[in-house]
C-alpha positions as CSV (number, residue, x, y, z in Angstrom):
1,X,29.4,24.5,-32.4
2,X,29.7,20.6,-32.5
3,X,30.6,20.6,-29.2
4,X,28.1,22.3,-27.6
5,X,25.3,21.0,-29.3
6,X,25.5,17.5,-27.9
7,X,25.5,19.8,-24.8
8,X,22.0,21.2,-25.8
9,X,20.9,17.5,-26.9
10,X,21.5,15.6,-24.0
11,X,19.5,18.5,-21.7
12,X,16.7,18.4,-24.4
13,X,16.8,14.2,-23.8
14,X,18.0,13.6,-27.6
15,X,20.4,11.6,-26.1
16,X,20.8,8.8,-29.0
17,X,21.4,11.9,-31.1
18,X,23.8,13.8,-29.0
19,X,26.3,10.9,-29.2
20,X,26.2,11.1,-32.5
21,X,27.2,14.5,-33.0
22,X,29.8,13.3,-30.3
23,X,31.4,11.0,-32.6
24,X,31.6,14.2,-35.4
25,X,33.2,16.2,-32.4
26,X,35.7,13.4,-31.7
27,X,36.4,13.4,-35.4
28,X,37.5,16.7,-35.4
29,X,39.4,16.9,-32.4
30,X,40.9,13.5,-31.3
31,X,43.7,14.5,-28.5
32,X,40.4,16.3,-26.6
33,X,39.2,13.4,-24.2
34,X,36.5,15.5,-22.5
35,X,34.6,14.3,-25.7
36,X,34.8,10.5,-25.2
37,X,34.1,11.0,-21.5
38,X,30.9,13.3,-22.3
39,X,29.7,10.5,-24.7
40,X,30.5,7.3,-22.2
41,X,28.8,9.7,-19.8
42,X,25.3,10.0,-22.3
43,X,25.8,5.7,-22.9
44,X,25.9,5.0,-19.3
45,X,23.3,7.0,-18.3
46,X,20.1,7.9,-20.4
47,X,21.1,5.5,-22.9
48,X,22.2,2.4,-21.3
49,X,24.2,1.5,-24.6
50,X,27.4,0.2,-22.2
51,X,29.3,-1.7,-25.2
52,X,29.2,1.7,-26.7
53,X,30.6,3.5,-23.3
54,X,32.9,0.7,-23.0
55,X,34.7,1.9,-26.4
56,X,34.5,5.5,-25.2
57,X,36.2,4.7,-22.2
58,X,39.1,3.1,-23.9
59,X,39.2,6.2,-26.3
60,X,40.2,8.2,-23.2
61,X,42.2,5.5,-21.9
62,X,44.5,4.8,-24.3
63,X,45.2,8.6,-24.7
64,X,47.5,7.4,-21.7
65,X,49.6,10.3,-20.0
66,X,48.1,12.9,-22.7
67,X,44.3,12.8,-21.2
68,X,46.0,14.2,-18.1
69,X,43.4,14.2,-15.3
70,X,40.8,12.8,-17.6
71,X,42.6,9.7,-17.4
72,X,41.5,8.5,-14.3
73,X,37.7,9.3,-15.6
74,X,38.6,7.4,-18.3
75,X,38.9,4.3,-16.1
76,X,36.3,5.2,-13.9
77,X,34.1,5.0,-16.6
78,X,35.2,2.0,-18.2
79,X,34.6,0.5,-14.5
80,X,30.9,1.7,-14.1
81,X,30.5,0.0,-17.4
82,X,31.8,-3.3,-16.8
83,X,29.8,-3.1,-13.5
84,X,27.0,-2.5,-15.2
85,X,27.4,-5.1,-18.0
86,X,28.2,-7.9,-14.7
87,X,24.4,-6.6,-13.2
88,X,22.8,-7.5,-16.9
89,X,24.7,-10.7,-17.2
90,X,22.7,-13.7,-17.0
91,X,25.6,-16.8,-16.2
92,X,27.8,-16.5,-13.1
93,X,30.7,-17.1,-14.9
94,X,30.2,-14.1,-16.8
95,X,29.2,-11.9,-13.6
96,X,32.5,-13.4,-11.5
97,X,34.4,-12.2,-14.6
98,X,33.1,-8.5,-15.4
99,X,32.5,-7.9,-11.4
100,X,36.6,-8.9,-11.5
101,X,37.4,-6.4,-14.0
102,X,35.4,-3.7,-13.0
103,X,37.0,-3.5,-9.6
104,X,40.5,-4.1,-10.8
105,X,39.6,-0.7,-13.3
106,X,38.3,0.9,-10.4
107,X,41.1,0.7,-8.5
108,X,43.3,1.7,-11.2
109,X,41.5,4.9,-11.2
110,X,41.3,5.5,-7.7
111,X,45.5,5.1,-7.9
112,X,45.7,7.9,-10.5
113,X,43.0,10.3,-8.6
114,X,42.9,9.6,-4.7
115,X,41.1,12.8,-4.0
116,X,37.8,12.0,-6.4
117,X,34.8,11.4,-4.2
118,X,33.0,10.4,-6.8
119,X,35.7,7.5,-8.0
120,X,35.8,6.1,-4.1
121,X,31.9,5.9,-3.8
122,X,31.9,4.0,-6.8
123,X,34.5,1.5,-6.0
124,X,32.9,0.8,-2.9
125,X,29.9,0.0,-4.1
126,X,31.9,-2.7,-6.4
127,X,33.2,-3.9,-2.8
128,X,29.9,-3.8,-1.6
129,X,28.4,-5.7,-5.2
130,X,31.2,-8.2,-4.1
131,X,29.7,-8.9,-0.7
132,X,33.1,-7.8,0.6
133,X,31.0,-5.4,3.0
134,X,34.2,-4.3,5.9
135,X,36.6,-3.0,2.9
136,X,33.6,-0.9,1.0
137,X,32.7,1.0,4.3
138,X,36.2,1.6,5.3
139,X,36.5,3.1,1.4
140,X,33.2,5.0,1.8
141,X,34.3,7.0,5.2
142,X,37.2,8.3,2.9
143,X,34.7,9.6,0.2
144,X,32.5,11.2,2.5
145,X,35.3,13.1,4.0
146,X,36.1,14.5,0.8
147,X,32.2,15.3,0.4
148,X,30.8,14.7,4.1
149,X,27.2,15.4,2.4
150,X,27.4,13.6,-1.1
151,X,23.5,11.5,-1.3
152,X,24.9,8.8,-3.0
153,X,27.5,8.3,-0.4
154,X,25.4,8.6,3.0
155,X,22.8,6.0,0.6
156,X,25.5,3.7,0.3
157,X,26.8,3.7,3.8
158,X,23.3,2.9,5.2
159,X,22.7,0.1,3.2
160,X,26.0,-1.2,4.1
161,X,25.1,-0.7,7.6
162,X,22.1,-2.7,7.1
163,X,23.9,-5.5,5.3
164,X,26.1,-5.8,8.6
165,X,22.3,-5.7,10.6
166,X,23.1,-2.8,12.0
167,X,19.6,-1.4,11.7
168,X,19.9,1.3,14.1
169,X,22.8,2.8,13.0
170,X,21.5,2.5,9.2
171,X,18.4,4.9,10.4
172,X,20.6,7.0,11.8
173,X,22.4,7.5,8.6
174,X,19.4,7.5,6.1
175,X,17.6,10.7,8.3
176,X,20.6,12.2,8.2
177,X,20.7,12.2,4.5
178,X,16.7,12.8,4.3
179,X,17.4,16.1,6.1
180,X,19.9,17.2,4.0
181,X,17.8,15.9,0.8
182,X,14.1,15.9,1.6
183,X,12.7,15.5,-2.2
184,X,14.7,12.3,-2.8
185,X,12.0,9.4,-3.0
186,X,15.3,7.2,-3.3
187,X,15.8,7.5,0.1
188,X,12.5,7.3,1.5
189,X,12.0,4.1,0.2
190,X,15.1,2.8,2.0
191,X,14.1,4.7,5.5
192,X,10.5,2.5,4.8
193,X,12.4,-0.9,4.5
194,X,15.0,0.1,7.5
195,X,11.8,1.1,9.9
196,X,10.2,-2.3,9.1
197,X,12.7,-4.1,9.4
198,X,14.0,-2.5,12.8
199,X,10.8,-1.0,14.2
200,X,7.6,-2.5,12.7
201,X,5.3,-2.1,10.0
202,X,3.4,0.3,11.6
203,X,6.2,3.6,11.5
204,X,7.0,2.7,8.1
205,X,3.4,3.7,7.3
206,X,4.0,6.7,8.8
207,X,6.5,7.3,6.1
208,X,4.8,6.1,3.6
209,X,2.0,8.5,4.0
210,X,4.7,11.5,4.2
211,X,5.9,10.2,0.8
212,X,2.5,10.5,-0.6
213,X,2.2,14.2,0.8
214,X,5.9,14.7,-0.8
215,X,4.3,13.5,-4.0
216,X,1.1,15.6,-3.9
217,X,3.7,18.8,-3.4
218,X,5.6,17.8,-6.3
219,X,3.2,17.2,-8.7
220,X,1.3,20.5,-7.6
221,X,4.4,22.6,-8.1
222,X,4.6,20.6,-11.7
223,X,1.2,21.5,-12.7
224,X,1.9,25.5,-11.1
225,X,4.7,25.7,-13.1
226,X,2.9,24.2,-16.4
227,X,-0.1,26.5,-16.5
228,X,2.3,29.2,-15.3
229,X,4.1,29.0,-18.6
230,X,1.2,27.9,-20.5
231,X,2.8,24.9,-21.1
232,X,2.8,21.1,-20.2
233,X,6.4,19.3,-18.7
234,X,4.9,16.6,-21.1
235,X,3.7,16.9,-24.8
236,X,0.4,16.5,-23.6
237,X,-2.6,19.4,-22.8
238,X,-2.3,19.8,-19.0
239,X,-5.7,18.8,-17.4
240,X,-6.8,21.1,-14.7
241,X,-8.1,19.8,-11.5
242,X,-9.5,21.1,-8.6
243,X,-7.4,22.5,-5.5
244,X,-8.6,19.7,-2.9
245,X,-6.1,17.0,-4.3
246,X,-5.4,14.2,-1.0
247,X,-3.6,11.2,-1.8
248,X,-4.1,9.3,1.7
249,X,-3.5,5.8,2.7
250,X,-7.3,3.9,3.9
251,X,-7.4,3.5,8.0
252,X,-7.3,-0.3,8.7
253,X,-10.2,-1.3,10.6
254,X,-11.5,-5.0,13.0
255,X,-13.4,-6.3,10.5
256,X,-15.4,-7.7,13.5
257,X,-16.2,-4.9,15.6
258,X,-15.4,-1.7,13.0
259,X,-12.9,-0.4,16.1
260,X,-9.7,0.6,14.7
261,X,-7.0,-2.0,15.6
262,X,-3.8,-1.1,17.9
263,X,-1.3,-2.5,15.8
264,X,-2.7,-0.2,12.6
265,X,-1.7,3.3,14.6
266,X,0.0,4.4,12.0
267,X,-2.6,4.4,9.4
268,X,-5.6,5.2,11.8
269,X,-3.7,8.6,11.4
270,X,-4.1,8.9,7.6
271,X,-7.3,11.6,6.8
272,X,-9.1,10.4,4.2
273,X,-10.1,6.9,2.8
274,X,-10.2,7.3,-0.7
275,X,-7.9,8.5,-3.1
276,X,-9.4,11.6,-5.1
277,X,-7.4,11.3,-8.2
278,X,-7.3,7.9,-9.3
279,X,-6.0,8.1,-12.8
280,X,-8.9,6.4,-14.8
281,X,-6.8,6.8,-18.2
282,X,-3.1,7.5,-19.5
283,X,-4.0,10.7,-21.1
284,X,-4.9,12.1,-17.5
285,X,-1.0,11.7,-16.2
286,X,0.9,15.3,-16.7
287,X,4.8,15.6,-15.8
288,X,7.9,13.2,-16.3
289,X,7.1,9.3,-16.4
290,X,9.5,9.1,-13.0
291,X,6.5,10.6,-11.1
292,X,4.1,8.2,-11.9
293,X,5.9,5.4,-11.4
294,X,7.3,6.6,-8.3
295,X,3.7,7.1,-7.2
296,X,3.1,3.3,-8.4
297,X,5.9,2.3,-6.2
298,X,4.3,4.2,-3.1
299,X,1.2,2.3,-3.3
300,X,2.6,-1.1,-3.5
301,X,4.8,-0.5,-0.7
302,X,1.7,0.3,1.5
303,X,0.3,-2.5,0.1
304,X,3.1,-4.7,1.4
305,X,3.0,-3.0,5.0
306,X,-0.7,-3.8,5.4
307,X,-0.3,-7.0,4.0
308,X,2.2,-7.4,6.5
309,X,0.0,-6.8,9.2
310,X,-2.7,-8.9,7.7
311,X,-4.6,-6.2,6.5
312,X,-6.1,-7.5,3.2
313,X,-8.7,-5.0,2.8
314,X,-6.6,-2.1,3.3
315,X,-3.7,-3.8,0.9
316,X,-5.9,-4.8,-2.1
317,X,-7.1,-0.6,-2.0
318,X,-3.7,0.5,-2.4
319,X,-2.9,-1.5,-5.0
320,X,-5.8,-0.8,-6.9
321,X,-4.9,2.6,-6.6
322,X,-1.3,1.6,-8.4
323,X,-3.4,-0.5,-10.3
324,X,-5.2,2.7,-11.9
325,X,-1.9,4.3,-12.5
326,X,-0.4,1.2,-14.9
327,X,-2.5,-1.8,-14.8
328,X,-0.2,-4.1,-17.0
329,X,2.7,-3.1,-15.1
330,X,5.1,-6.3,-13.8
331,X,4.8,-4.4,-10.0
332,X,1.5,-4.2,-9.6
333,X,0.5,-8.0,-11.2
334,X,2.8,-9.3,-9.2
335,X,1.5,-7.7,-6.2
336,X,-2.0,-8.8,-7.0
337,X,-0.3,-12.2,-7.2
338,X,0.8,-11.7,-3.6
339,X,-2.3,-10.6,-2.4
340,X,-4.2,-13.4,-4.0
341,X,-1.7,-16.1,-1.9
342,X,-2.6,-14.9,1.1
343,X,-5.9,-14.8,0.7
344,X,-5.8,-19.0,-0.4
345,X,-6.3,-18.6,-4.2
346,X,-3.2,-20.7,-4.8
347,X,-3.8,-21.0,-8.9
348,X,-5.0,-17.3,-9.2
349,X,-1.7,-16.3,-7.8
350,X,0.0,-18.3,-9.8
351,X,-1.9,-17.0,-13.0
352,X,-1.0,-13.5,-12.1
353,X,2.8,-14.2,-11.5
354,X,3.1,-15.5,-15.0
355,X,1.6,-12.8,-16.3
356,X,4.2,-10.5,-14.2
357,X,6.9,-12.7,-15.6
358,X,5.9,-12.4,-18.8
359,X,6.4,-8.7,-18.6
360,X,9.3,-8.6,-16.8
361,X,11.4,-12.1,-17.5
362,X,14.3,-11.6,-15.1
363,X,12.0,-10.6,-12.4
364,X,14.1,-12.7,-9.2
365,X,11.0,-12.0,-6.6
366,X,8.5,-12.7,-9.2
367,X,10.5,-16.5,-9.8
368,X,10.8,-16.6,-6.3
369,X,6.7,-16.4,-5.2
370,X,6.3,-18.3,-7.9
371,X,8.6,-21.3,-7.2
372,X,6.8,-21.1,-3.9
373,X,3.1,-21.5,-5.3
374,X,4.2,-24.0,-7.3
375,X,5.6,-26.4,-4.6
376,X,2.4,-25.4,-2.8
377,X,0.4,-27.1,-5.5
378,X,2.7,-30.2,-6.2
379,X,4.1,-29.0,-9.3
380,X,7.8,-29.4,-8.0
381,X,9.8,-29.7,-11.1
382,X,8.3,-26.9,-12.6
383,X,8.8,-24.8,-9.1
384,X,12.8,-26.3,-9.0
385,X,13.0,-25.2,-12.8
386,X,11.7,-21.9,-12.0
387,X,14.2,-21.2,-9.2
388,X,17.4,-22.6,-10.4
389,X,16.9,-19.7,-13.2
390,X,16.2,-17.4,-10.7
391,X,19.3,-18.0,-8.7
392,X,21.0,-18.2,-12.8
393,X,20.2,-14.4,-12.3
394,X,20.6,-13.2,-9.9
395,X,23.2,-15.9,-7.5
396,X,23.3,-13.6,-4.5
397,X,19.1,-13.9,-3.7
398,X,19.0,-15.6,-0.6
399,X,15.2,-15.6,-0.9
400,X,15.4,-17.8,-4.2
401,X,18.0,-20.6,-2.9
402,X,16.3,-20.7,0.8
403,X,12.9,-21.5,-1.4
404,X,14.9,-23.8,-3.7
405,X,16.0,-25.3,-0.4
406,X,12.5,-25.9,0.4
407,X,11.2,-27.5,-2.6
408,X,14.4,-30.0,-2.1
409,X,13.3,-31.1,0.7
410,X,9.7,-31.5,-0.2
411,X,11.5,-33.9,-2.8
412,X,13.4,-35.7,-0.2
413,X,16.3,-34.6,-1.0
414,X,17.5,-33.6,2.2
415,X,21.2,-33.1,1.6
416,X,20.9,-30.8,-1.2
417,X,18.2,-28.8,0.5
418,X,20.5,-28.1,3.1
419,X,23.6,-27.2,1.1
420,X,21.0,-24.0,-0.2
421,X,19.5,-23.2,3.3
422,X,23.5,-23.2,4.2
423,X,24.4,-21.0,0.8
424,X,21.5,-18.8,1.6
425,X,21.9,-17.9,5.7
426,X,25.6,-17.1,4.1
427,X,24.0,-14.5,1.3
428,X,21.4,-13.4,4.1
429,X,24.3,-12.1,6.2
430,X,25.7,-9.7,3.9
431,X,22.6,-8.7,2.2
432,X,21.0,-5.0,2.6
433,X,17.5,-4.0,2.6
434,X,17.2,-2.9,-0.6
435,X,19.8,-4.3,-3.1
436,X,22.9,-2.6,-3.8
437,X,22.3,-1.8,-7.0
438,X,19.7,1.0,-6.3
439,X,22.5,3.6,-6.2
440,X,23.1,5.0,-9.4
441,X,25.8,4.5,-11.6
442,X,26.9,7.1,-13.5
443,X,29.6,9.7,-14.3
């Protein structure tokens, strides 16, 4: 009965409590490591509690020969959590050390169990965390021959791809996993950044608007299934609306003449200007918290396109749209911020990225438009300050030590500003579209 009601727990999302019926189980029967594993599994996961995983890790690993073929899970997850703790960390010489470890316990695990997909995927993506890009793909292809169709791994291989510029072949890989999973948004948002990257902002629109279609589908089958039941996915009353939902992208029109540009294509092909259901209030969002945010997400990538093809009008609607969904949100201030750059309101942009950074402290690309605004307006010690801590965070951001580069040599200080343009053309050739770190780590 302990057992399996941390079982019932963690489905029910009680996951702080299901560990600690865990710890009862483990009580009972300590020789049983399936019960340290199933509680590192809850800490890694829901819980992100990864000092707590790390000790549920050793449990199993120091059960030694007894765990049997739990033992290499045992170091798998005490990898994942080290892996973890190195993305958190703050100081480099804290990241070097646990990025060390956790591919040192990764590869003690894959030694025990050479036939577990699942182990391989993840210690290429410590490879690939590492920059050391050949040596994760030549690990990957041997995952996905055990599991030719595992998500994660076809993810993983295109963003590898991508790291190596191989744009084309990255494509080629992300479709093929969109076929085979159609409903992941994970992967959609990578297909957007590879088709901008390699083809223009103009097909990544296109996508864009197919995710926004994906999104309508789901949350109509989420609010079918609700009054179906007679019952909310959420502990709030469902709120019937009418059949006709759209949620379309605006058409990006010559401000001049009112003709549609060329160049806009993509979105000259979206129906309707208008969203018709902007969420005017928390209480009107039904289903999981994921599905609003991923919406959110949608939006301000649009708005990024448009902005990318100048198309101010067009980008400040989508992200008032996100803006409806979570006003206070880090994403969508920050993007205001953006927005307000490019149209010349220096010191309103640089309003609005405090106020991002506020929210979200360790935000890299926040620091990074930041440090730019602020050598823009003169204030270069502040912008310097503001970078260094950026590049404190997160060392590998090209972005953040190309712009430190540049505020050096506003300063005059040529020969520093060139050791960071140097240190970041070096980061920039090993870096994927969309960081690493978007795969999920978990048992």
């Amino acid at each position: 009965l302990f057992y399996f009601f941390p079982l019932s727990l963690s489905l029910l999302l009680q996951s702080a409590y299901a560990v600690s019926v865990l710890k009862e189980c483990a009580k009972l029967r300590p020789t049983d490591p399936t019960i340290p594993l199933l509680a590192a599994k809850v800490c890694i996961g829901s819980l992100h509690w990864l000092e707590e995983g790390e000790h549920f890790a050793k449990t199993v690993i120091d059960m030694g020969e007894e765990a049997g073929e739990s033992l290499a899970k045992g170091y798998l997850a005490l990898g994942l959590t080290y892996s973890l703790q190195a993305t958190d960390a703050t100081l480099k010489s804290v990241q070097d050390e646990l990025n060390k470890k956790a591919l040192q316990t990764l590869e003690r695990a894959w030694e025990l169990d050479r036939e577990d997909h699942q182990i391989i995927l993840y210690l290429s993506l410590q490879l690939a965390l590492v920059r050391q890009i050949s040596d994760a793909i030549e690990h990957l292809q041997e995952a996905l021959q055990l599991c030719k169709d595992d998500m994660n791994s076809l993810h993983l291989l295109a963003l590898l791809f991508s790291a190596q510029k191989h744009y084309q072949h990255a494509l080629e890989v992300i479709n093929m996993a969109v076929v085979e999973y159609p409903e992941s948004f994970s992967l959609l948002f990578t297909k957007v950044k590879l088709e901008w990257v390699h083809r223009g902002p103009e097909e990544a629109l296109v996508t864009c608007r197919h995710m926004l279609q994906m999104w309508q589908m789901v949350y109509s089958v989420l609010q079918h299934s609700g009054s179906e039941k007679g019952s909310s996915v959420t502990e709030t009353p469902m709120i019937k609306k009418h059949n006709g939902l759209h949620l379309t992208l605006p058409d990006a029109h010559d401000a001049d003449s009112g003709s549609q540009r060329a160049s806009s294509l993509a979105a000259s092909r979206m129906e309707q200007a208008m969203s018709e259901i902007t969420m005017q209030s928390s209480t009107m969002k039904q289903g999981p918290m994921q599905l609003w945010t991923t919406l959110e997400q949608i939006w301000l990538q649009a708005a990024e396109l448009f902005m990318e093809q100048q198309h101010l009008k067009e980008a400040g609607f989508c992200i008032q749209e996100a803006a409806s969904l979570f006003p206070t949100s880090h994403a969508v201030l920050y993007m205001r911020g953006r927005l307000a750059e490019m149209k010349g309101n220096l010191e309103e942009a640089r309003q609005l990225y405090d106020e991002a950074l506020t929210v979200n402290p360790a935000g890299v690309e926040i620091m990074d438009s930041l440090g730019l605004v602020l050598n823009r307006l003169g204030r270069r010690e502040l912008a310097q300050k503001v970078l260094r801590d950026a590049i404190q965070i997160q060392n590998t951001s090209h972005r953040a030590w190309n712009s430190l580069g540049e505020v050096l040599q506003a300063q005059g200080r040529n020969e520093a500003a060139i050791e960071c343009f140097l240190t970041a053309l070096d980061l920039e050739s090993s870096s994927p579209v969309i960081p690493f770190t978007v795969i999920p780590r978990e048992l």
